[in-house]
N, C-alpha and C positions, 0 to 999 in steps of 0.2 A: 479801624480797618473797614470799616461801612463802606466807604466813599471809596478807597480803590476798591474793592469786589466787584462796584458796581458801574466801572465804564473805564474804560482803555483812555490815560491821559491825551491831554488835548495841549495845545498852547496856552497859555497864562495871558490875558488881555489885562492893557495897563489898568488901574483899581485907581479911583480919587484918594487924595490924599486924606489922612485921617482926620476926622471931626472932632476936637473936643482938647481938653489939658491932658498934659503926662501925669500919671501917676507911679508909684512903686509900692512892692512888699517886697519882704524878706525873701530871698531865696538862698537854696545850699551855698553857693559859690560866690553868686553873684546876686542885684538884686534881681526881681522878675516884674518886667515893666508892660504898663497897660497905658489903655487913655480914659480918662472919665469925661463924660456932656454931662451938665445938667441945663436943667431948664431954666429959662430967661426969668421967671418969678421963683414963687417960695417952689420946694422941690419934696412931694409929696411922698418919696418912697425913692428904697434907692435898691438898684437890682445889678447884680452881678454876675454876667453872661461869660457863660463857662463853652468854650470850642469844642466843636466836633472831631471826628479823624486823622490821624494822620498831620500832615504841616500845614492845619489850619491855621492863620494869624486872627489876630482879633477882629478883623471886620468881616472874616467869615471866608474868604479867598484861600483857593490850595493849588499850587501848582500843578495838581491832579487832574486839572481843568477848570476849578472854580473860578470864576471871576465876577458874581455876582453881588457881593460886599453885603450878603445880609443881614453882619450882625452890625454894622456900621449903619444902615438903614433902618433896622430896627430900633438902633439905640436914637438916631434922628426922631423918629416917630415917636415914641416913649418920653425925649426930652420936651417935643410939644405937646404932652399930656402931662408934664408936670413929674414925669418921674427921672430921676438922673440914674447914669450907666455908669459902668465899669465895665471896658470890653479888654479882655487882658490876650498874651502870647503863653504859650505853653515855656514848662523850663527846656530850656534845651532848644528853644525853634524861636526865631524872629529878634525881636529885642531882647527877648530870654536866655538868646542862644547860648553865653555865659555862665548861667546860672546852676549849670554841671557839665561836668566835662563829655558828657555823649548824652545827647538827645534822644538813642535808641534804649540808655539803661532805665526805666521808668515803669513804677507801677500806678496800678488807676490809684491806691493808698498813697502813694506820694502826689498823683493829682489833687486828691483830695486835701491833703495836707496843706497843698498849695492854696486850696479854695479857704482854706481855715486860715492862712496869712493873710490872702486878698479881702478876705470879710474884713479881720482888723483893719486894716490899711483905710478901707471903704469907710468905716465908723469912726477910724481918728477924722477924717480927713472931710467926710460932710456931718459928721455930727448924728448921723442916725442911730436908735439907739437900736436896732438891726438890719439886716442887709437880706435881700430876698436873692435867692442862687439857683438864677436859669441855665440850665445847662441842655445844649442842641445837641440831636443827634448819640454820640459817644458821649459827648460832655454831659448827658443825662443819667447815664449810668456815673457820672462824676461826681455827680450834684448827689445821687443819691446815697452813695457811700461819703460823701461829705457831711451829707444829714446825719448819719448815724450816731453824730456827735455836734449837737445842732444849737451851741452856746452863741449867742451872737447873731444865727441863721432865722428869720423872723418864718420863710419857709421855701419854698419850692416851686420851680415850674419848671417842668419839663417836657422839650419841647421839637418833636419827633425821634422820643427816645427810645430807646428798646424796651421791648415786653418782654422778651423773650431772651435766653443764654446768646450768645452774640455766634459761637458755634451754630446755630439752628439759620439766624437772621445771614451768615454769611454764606451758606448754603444754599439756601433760598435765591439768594442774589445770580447766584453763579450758576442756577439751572435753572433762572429764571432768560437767561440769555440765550436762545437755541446753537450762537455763534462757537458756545465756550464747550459743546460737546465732547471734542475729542478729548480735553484738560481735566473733564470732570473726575474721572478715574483718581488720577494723579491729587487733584484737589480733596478729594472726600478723603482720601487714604493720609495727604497733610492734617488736614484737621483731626480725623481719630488719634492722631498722635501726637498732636498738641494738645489737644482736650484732654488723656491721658498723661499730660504733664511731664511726655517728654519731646523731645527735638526732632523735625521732622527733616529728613534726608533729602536735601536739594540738589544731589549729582544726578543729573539724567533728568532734574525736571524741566518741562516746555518751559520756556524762559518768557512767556505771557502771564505764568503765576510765581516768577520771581520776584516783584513789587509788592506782593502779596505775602510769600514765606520766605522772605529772605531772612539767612541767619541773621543777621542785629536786631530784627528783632523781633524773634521767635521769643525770644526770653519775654516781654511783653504779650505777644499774644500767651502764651502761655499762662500768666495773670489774668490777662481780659477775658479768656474764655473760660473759666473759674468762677464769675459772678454770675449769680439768679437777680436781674433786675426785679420779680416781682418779689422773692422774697426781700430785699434791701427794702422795696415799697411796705411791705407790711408794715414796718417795723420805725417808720418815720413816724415822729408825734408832732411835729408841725404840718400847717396849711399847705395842700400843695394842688397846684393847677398842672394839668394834663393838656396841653394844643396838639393837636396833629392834623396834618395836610391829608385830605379824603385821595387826593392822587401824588401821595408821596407812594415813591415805587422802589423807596431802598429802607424806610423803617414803615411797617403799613398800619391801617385803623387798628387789627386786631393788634397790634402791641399796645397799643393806647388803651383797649378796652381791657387787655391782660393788666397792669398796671392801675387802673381805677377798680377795677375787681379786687385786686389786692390791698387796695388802701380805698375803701368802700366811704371815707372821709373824704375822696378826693373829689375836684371838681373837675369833670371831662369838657370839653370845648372842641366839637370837629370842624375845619375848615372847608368848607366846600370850594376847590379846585385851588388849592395850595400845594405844592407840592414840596420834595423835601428842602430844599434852599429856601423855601419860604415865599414862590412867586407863582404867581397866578399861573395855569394852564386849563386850557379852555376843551381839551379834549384827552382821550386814551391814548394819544399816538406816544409811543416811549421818544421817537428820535425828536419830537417838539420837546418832549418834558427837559431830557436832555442837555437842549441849544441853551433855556432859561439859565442853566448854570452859565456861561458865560457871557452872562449880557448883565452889566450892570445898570443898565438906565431904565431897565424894568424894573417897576416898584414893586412893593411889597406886596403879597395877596390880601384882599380888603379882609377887615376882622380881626386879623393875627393880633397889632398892636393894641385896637382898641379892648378885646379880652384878657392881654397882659395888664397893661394898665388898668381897667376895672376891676383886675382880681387886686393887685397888690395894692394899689391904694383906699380900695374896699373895707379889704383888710386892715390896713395902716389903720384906718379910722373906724375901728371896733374897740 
């Protein structure tokens, strides 16, 4: 829920077509299908990029307004340093959508479960004998309750992921907007009652934060706001790299430093004018950071791929 808290949907701009071979893992129903690049030579490390929010698909785009395709761009970048991808669909959303019968029944522990099929899938299928598991945004509290069970998982990167309970971070979003004043009310009295662990009453609510709590899937937020990302960080015994964008304006520095604090093994990496989609912004204006989300021919902010790639094949070759 990051991503809608944090701007009023936009139209969906068309997205290139995806880069790379189909893959599959197991899923409940059906199977759960990705695509993997690897690189033109030997393939030094192989990383498996877990989605953000909501009906993120694998190259990073959400009808939400996303159309900047940056896991599809990142996994390009990464294949010309020699590292091969896996950018996968959630169960329930995109080529997944099979994979159980409602998209909205879902917990981050069935995320994770998922990322425990896709690692197998990854290691039959290039032969590594682990899979390194980035997960953006939401998909980083994914990664990290995935690690908690880390057979297979060589480590971590997480990569503008929460520091903080997701309750706090989607608060923050929502009176970080002056526009969303009059909703606030209604919104903080949602959350106390999901955080509480029970159902929040959507008769009478402004239908600006229906996208937000709507019944299907309160049962998930329910779940999601349940986890302490920094205690799950503690508690990781593999390598894990920390990225965050210095003007990401929907997960910010201090989660990054909350999280490297908690896993005092971790390696922090700030991005100077990265923002959360992963694209350069050159100043504080929120409605420029904003536009980045739907432009895809804007590249990547510099640094991002080369400190993934340095961490993981770094690694690899210890």
């Amino acid at each position: 829920m990051l991503l809608i808290a944090a701007f009023i949907a936009a139209a969906l701009a068309a997205a290139p077509a995806p880069a790379g071979a189909p893959i599959e893992a197991p899923g409940p129903l059906a199977p759960l299908k990705g695509t993997l690049l690897a690189p033109a030579g030997k393939s030094r490390a192989t990383v498996l990029i877990v989605p953000g929010s909501g009906p993120t698909d694998r190259d990073g785009n959400n009808p939400m307004g996303v159309a900047a395709a940056p896991y599809r761009m990142l996994a390009e970048a990464l294949a010309g340093r020699g590292v091969t991808t896996v950018r996968i669909d959630k169960r329930g959303m995109f080529g997944s959508k099979p994979a159980i019968a409602d998209g909205n029944a879902v917990t981050i522990a069935d995320y994770a479960a998922d990322v425990r099929a896709w690692v197998k899938a990854a290691r039959e299928r290039t032969g590594a004998s682990c899979v390194w598991v980035l997960g953006h945004s939401e998909g980083g509290l994914v990664a990290l309750a995935a690690g908690q069970q880390p057979d297979g998982i060589c480590g971590l990167v997480l990569v503008s992921a929460p520091g903080r309970r997701l309750g706090e971070t989607i608060r923050r979003q929502l009176r970080a907007n002056p526009a969303n004043a009059p909703v606030l009310p209604q919104a903080m009295a949602a959350l106390d009652s999901l955080e509480a662990g029970k159902r929040a009453d959507t008769a009478g609510m402004h239908p600006a934060l229906l996208p937000l709590f709507a019944p299907q899937v309160q049962g998930f937020l329910i779940d999601l706001l349940s986890y302490d990302p920094p205690a799950l960080a503690a508690r990781v015994r593999r390598p894990v790299l920390i990225v965050q964008g210095e003007r990401d304006l929907q997960v910010l520095p201090d989660d990054a430093r909350a999280l490297a604090a908690a896993d005092p093994r971790a390696k922090l990496v700030m991005i100077p004018g990265a923002n959360h989609v992963l694209k350069p912004v050159a100043s504080d204006d929120r409605a420029a950071n904003f536009a980045t989300y739907g432009d895809p021919a804007l590249p990547l902010a510099p640094g991002i791929a080369d400190a993934i790639a340095a961490f993981v094949t770094g690694q690899a070759a210890r």
